[in-house]
C-alpha positions as CSV (number, residue, x, y, z in Angstrom):
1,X,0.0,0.0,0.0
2,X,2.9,2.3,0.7
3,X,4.1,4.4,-2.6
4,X,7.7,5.5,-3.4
5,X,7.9,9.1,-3.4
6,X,11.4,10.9,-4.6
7,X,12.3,14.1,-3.1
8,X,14.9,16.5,-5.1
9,X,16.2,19.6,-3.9
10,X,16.9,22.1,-6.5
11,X,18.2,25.4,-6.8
12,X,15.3,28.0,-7.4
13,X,16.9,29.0,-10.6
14,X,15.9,29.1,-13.9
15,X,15.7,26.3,-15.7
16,X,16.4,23.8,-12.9
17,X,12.9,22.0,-13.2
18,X,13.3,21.6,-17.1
19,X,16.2,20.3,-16.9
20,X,14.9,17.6,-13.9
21,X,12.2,16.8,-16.2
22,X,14.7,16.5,-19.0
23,X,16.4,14.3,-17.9
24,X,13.0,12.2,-16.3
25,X,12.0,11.8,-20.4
26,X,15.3,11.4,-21.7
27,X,15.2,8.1,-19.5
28,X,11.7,7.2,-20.2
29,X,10.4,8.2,-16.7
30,X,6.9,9.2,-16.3
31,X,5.7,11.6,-14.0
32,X,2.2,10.6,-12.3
33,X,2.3,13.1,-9.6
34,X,4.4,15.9,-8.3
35,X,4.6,18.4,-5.6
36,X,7.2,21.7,-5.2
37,X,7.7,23.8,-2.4
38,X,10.2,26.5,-2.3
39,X,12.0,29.5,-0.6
40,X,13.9,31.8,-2.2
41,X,17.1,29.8,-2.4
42,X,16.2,26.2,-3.0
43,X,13.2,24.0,-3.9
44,X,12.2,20.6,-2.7
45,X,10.1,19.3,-6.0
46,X,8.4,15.6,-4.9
47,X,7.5,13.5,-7.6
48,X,5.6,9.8,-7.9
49,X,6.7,8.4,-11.2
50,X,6.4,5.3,-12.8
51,X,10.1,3.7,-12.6
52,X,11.5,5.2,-9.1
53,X,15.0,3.0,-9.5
54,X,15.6,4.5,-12.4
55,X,14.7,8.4,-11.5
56,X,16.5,8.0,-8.7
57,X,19.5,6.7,-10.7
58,X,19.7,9.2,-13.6
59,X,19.2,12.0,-11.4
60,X,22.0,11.1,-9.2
61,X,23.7,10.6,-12.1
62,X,23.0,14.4,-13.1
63,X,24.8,16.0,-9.7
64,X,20.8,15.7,-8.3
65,X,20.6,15.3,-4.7
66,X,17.6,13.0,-4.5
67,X,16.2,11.1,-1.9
68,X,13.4,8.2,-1.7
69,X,10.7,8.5,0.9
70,X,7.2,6.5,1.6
71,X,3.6,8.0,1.1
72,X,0.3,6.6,0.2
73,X,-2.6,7.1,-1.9
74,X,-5.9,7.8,0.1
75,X,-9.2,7.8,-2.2
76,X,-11.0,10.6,-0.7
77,X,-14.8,11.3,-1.2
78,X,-15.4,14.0,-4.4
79,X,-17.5,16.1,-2.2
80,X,-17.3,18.6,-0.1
81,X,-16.5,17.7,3.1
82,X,-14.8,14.9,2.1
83,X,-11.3,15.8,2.9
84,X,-12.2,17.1,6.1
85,X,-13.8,13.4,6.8
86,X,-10.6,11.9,6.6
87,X,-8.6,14.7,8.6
88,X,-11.1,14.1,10.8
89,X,-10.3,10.2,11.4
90,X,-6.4,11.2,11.3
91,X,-7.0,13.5,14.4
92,X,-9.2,11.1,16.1
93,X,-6.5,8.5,16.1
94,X,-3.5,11.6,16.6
95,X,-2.3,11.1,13.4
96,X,-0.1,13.4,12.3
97,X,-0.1,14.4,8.3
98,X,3.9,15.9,7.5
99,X,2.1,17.2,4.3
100,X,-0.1,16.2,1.2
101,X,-0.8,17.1,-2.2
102,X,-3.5,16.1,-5.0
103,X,-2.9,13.4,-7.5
104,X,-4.0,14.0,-11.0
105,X,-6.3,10.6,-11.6
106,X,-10.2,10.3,-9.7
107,X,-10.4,6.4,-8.9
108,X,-14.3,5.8,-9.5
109,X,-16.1,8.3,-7.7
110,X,-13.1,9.6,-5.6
111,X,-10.5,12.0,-6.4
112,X,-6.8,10.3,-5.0
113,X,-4.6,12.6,-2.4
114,X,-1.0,11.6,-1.4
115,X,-0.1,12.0,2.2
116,X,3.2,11.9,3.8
117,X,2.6,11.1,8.1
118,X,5.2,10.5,10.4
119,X,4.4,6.9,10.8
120,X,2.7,5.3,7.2
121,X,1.9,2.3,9.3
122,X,-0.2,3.4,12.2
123,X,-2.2,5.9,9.3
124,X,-2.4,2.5,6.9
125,X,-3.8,0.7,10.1
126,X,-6.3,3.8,11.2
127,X,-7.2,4.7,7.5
128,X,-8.3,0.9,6.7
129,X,-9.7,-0.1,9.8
130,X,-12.1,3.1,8.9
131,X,-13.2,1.8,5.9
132,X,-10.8,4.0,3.6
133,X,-9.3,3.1,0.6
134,X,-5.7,3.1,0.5
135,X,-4.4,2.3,-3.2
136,X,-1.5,0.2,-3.8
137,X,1.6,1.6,-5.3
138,X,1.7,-0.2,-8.0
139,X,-1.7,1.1,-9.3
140,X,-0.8,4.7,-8.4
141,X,2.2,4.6,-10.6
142,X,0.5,3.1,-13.6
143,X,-2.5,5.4,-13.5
């Protein structure tokens, strides 16, 4: 259930992220869902693709410093409300969320979120045992 996340950290120069995603489609690496956050020196850009071994490889290769992290993919009710319900279930069970962002596929009814927590097993236990769907990596890199 758990989903390989990389994490770059980038100048916040121009041209830094075309030449990340360069060399991402250069190698044949898909993006399915990415995140950036910045400040005025440097950028942490999160990305799931769909062949982490090998972004993680070719970005090293290209002077990147590039780390590999675990998240998951929540379904989350396409309503409003519906992210709150699940924040909601997380607080209940003092769950803490490091951050999250939106992923770019709905899965039936349900648009997908990707949360990073400080522990991905206690919220995979809490989230499940609550009747949420938690996708499987796999699926969330081949969407």
């Amino acid at each position: 259930m758990k989903v390989e996340q990389i994490s770059i950290f980038i100048e916040n120069k121009s041209g830094r992220l075309a030449e990340v995603t360069r060399v991402l489609g250069e190698s044949q690496v898909n993006i399915r869902a990415l995140s950036l956050a910045d400040t005025s020196d440097f950028g942490i850009l999160r990305l799931i693709v769909d062949n982490t071994d090998t972004a993680l490889k070719v970005l090293k290769d290209h002077s990147f410093t590039v780390n590999k992290t675990e998240v998951i993919g929540v379904e989350v009710p396409d309503q409003p409300g519906g992210l709150c319900s699940i924040l909601e279930i997380l607080d209940r069970n003092d769950i803490n969320v490091e951050y999250m962002y939106a992923f770019v596929e709905r899965s039936g009814g349900n648009a997908v979120i990707i949360f990073r927590f400080d522990n991905v097993d206690d919220a995979i236990k809490v989230l499940t045992a609550n009747g949420i769907t938690v996708l499987k990596g796999e699926r969330i890199s081949k969407l």
